[in-house]
VMD Tcl script that builds the backbone (N, CA, C; Angstrom):
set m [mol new atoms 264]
animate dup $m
set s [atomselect $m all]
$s set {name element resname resid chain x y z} {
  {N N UNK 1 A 0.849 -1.177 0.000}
  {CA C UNK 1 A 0.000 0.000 0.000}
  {C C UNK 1 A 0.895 1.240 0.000}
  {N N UNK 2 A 0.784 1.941 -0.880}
  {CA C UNK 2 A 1.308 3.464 -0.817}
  {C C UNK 2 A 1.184 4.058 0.656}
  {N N UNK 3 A 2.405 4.715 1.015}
  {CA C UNK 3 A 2.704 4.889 2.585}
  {C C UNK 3 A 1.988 6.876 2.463}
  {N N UNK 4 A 1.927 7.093 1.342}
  {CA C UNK 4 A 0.955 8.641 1.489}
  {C C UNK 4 A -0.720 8.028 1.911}
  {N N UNK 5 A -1.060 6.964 1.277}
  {CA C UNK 5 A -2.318 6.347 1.855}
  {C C UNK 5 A -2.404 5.764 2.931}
  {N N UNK 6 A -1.577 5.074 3.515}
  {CA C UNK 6 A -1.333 4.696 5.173}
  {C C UNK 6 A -0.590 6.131 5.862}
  {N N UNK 7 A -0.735 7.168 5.877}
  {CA C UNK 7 A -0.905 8.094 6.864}
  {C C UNK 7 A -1.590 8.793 6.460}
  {N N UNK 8 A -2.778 8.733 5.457}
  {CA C UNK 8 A -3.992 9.434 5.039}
  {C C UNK 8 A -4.749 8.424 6.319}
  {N N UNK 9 A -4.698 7.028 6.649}
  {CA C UNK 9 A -5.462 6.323 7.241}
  {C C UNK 9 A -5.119 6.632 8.737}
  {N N UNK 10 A -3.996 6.914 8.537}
  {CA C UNK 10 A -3.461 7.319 10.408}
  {C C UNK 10 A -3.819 8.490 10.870}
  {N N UNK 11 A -4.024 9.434 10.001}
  {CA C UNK 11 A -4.789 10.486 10.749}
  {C C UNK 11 A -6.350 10.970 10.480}
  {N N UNK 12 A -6.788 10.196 9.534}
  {CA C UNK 12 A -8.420 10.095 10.062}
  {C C UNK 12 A -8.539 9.431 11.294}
  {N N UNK 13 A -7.617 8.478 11.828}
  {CA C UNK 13 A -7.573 7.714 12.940}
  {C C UNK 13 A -7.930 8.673 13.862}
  {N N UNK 14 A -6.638 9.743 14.037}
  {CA C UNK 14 A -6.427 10.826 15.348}
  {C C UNK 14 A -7.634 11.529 14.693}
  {N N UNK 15 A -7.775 11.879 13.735}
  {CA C UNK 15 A -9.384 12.985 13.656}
  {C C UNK 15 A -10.487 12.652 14.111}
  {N N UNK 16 A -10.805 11.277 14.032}
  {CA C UNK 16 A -12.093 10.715 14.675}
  {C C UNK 16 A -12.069 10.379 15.938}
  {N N UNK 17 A -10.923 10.890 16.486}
  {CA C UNK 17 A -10.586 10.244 18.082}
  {C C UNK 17 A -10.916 12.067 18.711}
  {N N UNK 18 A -10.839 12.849 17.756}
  {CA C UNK 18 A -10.827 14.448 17.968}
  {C C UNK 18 A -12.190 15.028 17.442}
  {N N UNK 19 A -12.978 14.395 17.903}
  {CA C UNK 19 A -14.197 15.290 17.882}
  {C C UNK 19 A -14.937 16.467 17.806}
  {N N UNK 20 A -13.939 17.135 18.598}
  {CA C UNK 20 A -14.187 18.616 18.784}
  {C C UNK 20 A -13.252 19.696 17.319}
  {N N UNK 21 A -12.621 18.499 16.458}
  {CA C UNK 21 A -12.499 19.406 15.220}
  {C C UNK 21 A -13.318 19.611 14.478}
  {N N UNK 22 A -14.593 18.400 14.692}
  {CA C UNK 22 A -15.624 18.629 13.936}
  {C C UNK 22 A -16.655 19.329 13.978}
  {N N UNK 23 A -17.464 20.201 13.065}
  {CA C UNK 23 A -18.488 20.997 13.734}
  {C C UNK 23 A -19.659 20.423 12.455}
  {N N UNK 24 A -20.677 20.325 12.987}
  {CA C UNK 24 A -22.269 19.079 11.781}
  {C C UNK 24 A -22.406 20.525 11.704}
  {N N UNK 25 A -23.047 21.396 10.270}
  {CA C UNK 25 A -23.751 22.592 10.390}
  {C C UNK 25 A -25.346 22.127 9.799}
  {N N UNK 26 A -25.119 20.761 9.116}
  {CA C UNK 26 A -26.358 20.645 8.419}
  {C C UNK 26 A -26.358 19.216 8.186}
  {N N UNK 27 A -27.514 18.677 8.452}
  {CA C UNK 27 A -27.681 16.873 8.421}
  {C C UNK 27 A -28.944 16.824 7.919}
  {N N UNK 28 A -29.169 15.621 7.045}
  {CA C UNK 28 A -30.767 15.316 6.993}
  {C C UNK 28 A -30.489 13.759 7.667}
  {N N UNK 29 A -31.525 13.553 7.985}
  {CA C UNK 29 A -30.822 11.413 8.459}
  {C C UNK 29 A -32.516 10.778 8.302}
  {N N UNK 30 A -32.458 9.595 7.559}
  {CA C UNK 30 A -33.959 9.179 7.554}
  {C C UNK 30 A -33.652 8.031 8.990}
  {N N UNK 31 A -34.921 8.523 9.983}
  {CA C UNK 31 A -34.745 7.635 11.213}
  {C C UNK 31 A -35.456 6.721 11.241}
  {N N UNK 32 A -35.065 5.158 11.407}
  {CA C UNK 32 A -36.006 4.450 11.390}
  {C C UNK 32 A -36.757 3.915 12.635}
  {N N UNK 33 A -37.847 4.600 13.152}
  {CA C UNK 33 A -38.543 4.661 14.414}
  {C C UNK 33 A -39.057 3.234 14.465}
  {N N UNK 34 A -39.971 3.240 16.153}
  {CA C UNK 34 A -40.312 1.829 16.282}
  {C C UNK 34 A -41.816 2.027 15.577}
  {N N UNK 35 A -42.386 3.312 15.430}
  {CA C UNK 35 A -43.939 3.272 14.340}
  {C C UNK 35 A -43.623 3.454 13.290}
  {N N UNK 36 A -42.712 4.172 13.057}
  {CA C UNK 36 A -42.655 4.615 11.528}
  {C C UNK 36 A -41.016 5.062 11.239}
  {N N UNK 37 A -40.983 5.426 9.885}
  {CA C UNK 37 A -40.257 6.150 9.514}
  {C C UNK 37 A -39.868 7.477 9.994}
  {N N UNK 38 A -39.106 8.746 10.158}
  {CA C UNK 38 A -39.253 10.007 10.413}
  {C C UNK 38 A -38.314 10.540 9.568}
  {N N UNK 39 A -37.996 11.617 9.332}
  {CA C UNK 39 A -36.778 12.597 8.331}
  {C C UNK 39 A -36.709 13.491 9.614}
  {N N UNK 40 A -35.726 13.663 9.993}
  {CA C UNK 40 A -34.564 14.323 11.326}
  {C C UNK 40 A -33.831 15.021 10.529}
  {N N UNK 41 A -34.111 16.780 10.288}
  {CA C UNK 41 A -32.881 17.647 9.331}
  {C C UNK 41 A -32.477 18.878 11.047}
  {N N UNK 42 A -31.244 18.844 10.598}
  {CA C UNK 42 A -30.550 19.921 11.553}
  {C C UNK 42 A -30.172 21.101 10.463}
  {N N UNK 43 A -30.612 22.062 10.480}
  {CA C UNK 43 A -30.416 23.693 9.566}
  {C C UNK 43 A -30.129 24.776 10.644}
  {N N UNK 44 A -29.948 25.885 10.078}
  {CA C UNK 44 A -29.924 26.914 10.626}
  {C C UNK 44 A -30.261 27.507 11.837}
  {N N UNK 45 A -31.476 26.851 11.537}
  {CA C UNK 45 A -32.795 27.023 12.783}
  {C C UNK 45 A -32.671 26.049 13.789}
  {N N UNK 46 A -31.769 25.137 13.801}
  {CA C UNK 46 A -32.269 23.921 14.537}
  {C C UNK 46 A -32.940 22.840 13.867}
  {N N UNK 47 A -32.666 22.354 14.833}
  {CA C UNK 47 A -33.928 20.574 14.303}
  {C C UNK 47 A -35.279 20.339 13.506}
  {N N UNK 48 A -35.635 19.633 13.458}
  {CA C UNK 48 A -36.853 19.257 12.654}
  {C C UNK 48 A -36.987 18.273 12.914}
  {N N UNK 49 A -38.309 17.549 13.252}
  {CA C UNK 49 A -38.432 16.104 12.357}
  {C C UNK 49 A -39.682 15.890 12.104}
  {N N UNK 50 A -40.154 14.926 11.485}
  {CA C UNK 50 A -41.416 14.797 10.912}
  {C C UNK 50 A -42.817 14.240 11.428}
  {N N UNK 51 A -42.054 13.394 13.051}
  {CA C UNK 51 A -43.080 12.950 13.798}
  {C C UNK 51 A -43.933 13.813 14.739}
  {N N UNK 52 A -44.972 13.301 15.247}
  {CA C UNK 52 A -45.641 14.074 15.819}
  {C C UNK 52 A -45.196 14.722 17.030}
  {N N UNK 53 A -44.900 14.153 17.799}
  {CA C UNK 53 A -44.649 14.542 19.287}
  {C C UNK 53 A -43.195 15.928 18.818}
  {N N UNK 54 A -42.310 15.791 18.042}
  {CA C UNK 54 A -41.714 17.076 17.802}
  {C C UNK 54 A -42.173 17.956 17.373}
  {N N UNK 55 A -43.223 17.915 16.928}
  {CA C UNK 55 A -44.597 19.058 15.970}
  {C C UNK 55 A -44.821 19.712 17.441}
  {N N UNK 56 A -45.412 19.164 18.530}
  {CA C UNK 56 A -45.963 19.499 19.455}
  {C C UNK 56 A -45.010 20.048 20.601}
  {N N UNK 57 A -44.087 19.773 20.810}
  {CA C UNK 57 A -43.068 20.279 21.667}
  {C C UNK 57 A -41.149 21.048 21.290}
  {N N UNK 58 A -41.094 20.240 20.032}
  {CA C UNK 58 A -40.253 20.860 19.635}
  {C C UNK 58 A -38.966 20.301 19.429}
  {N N UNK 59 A -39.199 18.962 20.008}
  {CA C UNK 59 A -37.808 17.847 20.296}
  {C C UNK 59 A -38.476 16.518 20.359}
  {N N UNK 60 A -37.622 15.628 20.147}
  {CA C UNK 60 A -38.495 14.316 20.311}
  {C C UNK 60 A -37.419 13.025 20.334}
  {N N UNK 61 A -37.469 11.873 20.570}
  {CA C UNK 61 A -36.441 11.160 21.036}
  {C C UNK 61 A -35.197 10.800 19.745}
  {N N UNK 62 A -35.892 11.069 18.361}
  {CA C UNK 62 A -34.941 11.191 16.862}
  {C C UNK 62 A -33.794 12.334 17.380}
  {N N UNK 63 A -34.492 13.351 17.412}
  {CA C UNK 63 A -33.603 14.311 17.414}
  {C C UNK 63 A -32.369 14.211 18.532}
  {N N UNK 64 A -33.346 13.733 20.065}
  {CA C UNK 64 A -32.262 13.912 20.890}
  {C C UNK 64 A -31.417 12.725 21.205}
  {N N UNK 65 A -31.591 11.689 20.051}
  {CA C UNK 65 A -30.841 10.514 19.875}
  {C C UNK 65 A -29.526 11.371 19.100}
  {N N UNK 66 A -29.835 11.619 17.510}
  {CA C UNK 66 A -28.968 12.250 17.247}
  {C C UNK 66 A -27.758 13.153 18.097}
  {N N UNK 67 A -28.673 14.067 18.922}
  {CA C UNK 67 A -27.505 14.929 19.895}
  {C C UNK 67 A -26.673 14.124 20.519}
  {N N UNK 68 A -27.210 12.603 20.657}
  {CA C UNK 68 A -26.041 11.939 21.744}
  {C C UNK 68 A -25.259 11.431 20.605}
  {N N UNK 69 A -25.753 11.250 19.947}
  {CA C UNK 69 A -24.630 10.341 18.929}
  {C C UNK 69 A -23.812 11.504 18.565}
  {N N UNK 70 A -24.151 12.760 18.305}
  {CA C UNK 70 A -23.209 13.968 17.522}
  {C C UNK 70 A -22.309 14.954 18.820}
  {N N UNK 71 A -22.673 14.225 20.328}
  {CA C UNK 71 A -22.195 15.127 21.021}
  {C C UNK 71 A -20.760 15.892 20.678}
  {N N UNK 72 A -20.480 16.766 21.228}
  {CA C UNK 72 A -19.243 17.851 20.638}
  {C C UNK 72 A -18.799 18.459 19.580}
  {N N UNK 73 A -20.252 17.522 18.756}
  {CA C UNK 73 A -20.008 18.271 17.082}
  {C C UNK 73 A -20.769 19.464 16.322}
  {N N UNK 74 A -21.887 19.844 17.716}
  {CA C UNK 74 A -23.091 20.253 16.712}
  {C C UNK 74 A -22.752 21.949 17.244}
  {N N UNK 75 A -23.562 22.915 16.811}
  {CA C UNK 75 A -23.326 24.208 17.027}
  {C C UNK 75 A -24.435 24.380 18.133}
  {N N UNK 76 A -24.230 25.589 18.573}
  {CA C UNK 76 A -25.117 26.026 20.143}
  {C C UNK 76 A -26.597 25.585 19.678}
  {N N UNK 77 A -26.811 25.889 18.380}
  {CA C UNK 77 A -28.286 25.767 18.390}
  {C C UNK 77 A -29.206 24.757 18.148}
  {N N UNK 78 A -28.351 23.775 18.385}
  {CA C UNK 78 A -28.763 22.525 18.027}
  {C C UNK 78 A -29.060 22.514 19.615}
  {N N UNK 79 A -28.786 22.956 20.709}
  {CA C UNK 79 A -29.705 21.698 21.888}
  {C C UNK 79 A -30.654 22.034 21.784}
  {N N UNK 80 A -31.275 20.407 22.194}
  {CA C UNK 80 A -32.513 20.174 22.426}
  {C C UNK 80 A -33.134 21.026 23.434}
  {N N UNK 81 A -33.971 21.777 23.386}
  {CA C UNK 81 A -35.307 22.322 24.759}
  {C C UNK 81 A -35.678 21.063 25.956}
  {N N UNK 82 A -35.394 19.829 24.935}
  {CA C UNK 82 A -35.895 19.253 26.245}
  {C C UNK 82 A -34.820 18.324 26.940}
  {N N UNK 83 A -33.447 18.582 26.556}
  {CA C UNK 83 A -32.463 17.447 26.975}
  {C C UNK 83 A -31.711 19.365 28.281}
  {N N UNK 84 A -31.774 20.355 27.441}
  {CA C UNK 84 A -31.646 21.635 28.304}
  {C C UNK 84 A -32.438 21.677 29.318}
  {N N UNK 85 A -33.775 21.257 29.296}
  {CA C UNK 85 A -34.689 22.016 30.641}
  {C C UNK 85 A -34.060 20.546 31.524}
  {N N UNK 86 A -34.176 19.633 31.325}
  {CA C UNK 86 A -33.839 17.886 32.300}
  {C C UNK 86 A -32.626 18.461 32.700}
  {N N UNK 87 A -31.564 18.995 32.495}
  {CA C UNK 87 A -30.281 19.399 32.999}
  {C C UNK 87 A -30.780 20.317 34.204}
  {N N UNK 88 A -31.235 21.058 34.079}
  {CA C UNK 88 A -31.338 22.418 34.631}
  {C C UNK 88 A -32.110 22.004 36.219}
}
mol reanalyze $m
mol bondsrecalc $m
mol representation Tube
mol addrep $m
């Protein structure tokens, strides 16, 4: 193997171990729920998703699944309202 491609592989290594170089500004992810399907997009504004209970409150367990899986990557405006108020 070309040794410029084995330290292309050694430092995605250290980059994915470095989290905090990464910043998500924009995701769509199709979630596959235990009723249904949902579409989970992170924009400008914050979150989205397509199920009900986020229609109604504003967050819902897609989204704040995502936040755990993306912790240290996402920008301020991505927390959740409801993973913020449970802290508090």
């Amino acid at each position: 193997m070309n040794s410029s491609i084995i330290g292309k592989i050694e430092k995605s290594k250290l980059y994915a171990a470095e989290r905090t170089r990464m910043r998500v500004t924009t995701l769509s992810v199709e979630f596959h729920g235990e009723n249904a399907d949902h579409q989970v997009s992170l924009t400008d504004n914050g979150w989205t998703c397509t199920c009900e209970f986020f229609h109604d409150h504003g967050a819902c367990a897609h989204s704040m699944a995502l936040e755990r899986v993306l912790q240290g990557m996402l920008p301020s405006h991505a927390d959740s309202r409801l993973l913020t108020a449970k802290a508090s």
